[in-house]
N, C-alpha and C positions, 0 to 999 in steps of 0.2 A: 501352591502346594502347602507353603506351612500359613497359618493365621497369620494377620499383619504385623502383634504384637511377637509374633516369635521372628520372626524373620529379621523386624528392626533389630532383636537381640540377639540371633545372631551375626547378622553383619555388623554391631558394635563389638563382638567378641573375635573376630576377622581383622580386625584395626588391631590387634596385638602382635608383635612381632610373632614369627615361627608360629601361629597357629591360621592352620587350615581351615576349608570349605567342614569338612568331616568334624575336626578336635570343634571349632563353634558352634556345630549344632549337636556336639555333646554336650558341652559347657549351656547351650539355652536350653535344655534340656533339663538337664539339670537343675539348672535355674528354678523351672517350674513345678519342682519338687521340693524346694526347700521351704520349708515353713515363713511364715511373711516377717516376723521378726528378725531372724537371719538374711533375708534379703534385704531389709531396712538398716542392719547393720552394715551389709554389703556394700552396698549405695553409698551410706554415709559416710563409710571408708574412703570412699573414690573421690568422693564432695572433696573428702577435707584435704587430701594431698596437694588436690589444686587449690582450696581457697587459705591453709594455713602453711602451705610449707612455700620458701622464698629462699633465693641467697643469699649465703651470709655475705656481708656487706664486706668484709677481708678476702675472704680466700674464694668466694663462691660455691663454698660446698650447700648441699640442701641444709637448711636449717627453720625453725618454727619462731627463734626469736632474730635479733636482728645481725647475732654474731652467731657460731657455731657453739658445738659442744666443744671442739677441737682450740677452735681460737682462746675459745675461755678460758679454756685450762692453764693455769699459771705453772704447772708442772711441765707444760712442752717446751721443746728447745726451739726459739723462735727464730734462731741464727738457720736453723736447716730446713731448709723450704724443698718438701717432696711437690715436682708440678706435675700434675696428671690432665688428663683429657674430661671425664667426668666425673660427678659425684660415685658415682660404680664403684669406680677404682680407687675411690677414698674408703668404700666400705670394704671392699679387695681388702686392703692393703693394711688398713683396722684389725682384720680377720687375726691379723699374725700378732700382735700386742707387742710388736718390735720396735715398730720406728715412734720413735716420742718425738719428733721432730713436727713442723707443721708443714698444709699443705696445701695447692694453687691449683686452684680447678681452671683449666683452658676455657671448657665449653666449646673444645671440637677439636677439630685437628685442619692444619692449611691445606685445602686439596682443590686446583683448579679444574680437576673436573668437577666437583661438588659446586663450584663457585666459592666457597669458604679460604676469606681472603686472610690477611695478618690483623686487619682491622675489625675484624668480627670476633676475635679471641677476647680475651681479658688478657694482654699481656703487657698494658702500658701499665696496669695495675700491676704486673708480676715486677717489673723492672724496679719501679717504687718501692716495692717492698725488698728487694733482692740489694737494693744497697744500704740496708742495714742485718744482710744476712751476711754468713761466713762459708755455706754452700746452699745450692741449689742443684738440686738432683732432677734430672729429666727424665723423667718416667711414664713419656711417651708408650703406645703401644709399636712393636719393631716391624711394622707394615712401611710400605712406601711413601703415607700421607703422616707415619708417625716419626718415620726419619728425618721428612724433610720438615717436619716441624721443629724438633730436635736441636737441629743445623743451622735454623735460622735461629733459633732462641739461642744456642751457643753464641752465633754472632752479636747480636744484638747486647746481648750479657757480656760477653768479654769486649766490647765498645763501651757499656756503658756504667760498670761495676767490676772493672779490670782488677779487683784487689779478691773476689768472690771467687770461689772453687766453685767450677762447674763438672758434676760427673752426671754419667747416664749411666743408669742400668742397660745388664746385658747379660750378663752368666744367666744363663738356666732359662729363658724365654725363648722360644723358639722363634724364628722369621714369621713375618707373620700372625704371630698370636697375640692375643689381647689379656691385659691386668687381669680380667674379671673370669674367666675363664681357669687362669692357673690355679692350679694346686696351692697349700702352705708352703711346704717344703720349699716349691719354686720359686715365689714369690720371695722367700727370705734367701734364697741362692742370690735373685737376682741383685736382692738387697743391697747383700755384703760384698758382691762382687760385682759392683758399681765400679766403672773407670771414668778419670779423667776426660773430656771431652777436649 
């Protein structure tokens, strides 16, 4: 039906979360209306995510050199570790120019149906770093693979940095919902009205 080259492109535009059989073969479509400069900028967009952007080597958020923007900044409070799930919800949570605190990217959430065990996280890395903090804030998403993340990291924290404030957000996030997803407003409810873990 369509020529070979359109077809690969749209089944590479299919590989994107939330888009359809219909939205990629408007998107290749499209494609083949764009002037060739614009699609060579396209492309080389996509190149460089994968071949320049890496974790930073502290906290794991995306970054191009070997530390963050974030880590860099001698203005952040390095005592308050926000731990999130992925880099998403470090730009989430950016969005708000609230927390000057810094922040620990998981890289998932523990879920045995997933198979994603305690040892596929970054959290021997969290711990490390949590015993030279004064709190760490758990800003899991409040799903069931975000709770029980949560819960083990409480544990594991108050084992092995029993002098550290552990709180979790909670005001203003609905069961279920995700960082990246919320509102400002919410985001900074959920902020301030972090509890005790």
């Amino acid at each position: 039906m369509y020529p070979k080259s359109l077809a690969e492109l749209i089944e590479s535009f299919r590989k994107l979360p939330g888009v359809g059989e219909k939205t990629a073969e408007r998107y290749a479509l499209w494609a083949t209306e764009m002037n060739e400069e614009v699609v060579n900028e396209f492309a080389k967009s996509l190149v460089n995510v994968k071949t320049k952007l890496h974790k930073c080597k502290i906290c794991g958020n995306l970054s191009e050199d070997d530390v963050c923007e974030v880590c860099n900044d001698s203005s952040r409070n390095n005592k308050m570790i926000l731990v999130v799930q992925s880099p998403k919800d470090v730009i989430a949570m950016e969005r708000l120019e609230e927390f000057r605190g810094v922040y620990h990217v998981l890289g998932g959430l523990i879920s045995s149906s997933k198979g994603v065990m305690p040892e596929d996280l970054s959290i021997n890395s969290l711990i490390d770093r949590a015993k030279n903090a004064d709190e760490v804030v758990l800003a899991t998403n409040t799903t069931m693979d975000g709770e029980t993340t949560a819960m083990y990291l409480n544990k594991l924290l108050q084992e092995n940095c029993p002098d550290v404030l552990v709180t979790r957000i909670a005001h203003g996030l609905p069961s279920g919902g995700f960082l990246d997803y919320a509102d400002e407003m919410t985001l900074a409810h959920a902020l301030s009205g972090r509890n005790k873990m």
